[in-house]
N, C-alpha and C positions, 0 to 999 in steps of 0.2 A: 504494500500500500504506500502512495508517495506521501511522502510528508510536507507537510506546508511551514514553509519556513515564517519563524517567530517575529514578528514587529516588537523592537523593542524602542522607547520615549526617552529617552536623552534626559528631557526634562524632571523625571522620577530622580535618578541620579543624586539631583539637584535641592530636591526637596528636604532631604533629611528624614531619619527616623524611620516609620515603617516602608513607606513609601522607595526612599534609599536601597533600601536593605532587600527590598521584593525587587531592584531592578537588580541590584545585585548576583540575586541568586538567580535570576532569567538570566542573566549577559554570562555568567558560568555552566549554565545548563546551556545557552545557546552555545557557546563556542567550543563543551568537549561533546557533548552529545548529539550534535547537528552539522555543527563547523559552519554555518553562516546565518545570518538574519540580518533585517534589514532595520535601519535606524532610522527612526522619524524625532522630534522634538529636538536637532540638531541645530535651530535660529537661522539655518540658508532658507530662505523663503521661494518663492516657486518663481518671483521676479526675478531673484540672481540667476537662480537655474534657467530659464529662459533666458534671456539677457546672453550668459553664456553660451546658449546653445545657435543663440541670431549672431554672435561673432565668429562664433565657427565654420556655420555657413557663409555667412560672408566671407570669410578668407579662403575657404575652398570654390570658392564662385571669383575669385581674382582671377586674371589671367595667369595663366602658365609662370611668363616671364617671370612676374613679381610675387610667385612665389619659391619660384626656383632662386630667385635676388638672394632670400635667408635659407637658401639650401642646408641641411646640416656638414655637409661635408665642407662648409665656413667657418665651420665651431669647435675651436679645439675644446669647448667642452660637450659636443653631442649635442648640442641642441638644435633645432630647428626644422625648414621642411623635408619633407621625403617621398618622392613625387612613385605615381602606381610603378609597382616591381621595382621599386629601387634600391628594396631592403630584402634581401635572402633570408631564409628560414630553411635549414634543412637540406641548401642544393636548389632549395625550389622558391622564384621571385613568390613576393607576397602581394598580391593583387589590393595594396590597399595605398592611400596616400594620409600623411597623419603631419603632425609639427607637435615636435618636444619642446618640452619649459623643463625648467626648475626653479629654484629657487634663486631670485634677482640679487644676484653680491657681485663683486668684483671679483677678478681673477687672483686667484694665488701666484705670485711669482713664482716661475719653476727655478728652481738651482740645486747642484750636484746634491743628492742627498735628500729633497724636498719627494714627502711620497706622492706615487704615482697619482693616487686618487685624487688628491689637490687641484689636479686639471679639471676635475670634470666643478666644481664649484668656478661660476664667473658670469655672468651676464650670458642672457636669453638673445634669439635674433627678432626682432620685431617690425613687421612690414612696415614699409613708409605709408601705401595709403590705407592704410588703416589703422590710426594713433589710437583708437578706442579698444584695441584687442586686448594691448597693453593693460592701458588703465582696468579692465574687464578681467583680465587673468590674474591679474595682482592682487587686486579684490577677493577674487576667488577664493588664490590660495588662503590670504591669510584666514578669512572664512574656514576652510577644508583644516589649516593648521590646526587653529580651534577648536573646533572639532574632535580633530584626535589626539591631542593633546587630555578634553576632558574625558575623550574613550579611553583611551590610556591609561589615566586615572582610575578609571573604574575597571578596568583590566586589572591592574594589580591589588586594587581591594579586595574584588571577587575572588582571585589567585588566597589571599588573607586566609580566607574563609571556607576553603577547601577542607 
């Protein structure tokens, strides 16, 4: 019989007291006895998620050109576009076209010694004609951050209480 995965409210968490403690013991039943569910009462409202999903479109609706302009193979830290088959999986092109982010910091200077990983933290590529993707993704994340940052938190409470 399929199981219907658990909605769990963010906002319980938040509450205290019984409330707390009953989201608690869901977010640990949810993650060894299921391994996923979904999260509502997270503060992203259905405008950001919209909003985000109208920028997406629009950038894969630019022409070609200009989004080939922040190709990833630009970025020594991996970021940016990746036009259909451009990305291998296996041997075999991947029939999809996508643009990576991470998180907007400057670059780590490389020198003798400095770990590898360093490269990939540094600045995003971001289209010229479209200044609002930007502002849009940035938003986002730090939203998304939030987020799981206070899941996180409750991650390791519920871990507590095992």
């Amino acid at each position: 019989m399929p199981r219907i995965l658990p909605i769990l409210d963010l906002n319980r968490f938040e509450e205290g007291g019984s409330a707390h403690m009953a989201f608690l013991a869901d977010l640990r039943s949810a993650a060894r006895d299921i391994g996923f569910f979904y999260l509502g009462g997270h503060g992203i409202s259905h405008a950001d998620i919209h909003t985000l999903f109208a920028e997406a479109k629009c950038f894969f609706a630019l022409p070609e050109s200009e989004k080939r302009a922040i190709e990833m193979v630009n970025s020594p830290q991996f970021r940016g576009y990746t036009r259909v088959g451009g990305e291998r999986t296996q041997g075999l092109a991947d029939w999809r076209e996508q643009l990576d982010f991470g998180v907007e910091r400057e670059a780590v200077p490389q020198r003798p010694g400095t770990p590898a990983w360093t490269r990939l933290q540094g600045p995003n590529l971001w289209p010229t004609r479209q200044p609002s993707l930007r502002t849009t993704v940035l938003a986002w994340q730090a939203k998304a951050t939030d987020v799981a940052i206070r899941l996180l938190k409750a991650f390791a409470l519920s871990l507590e209480r095992a």
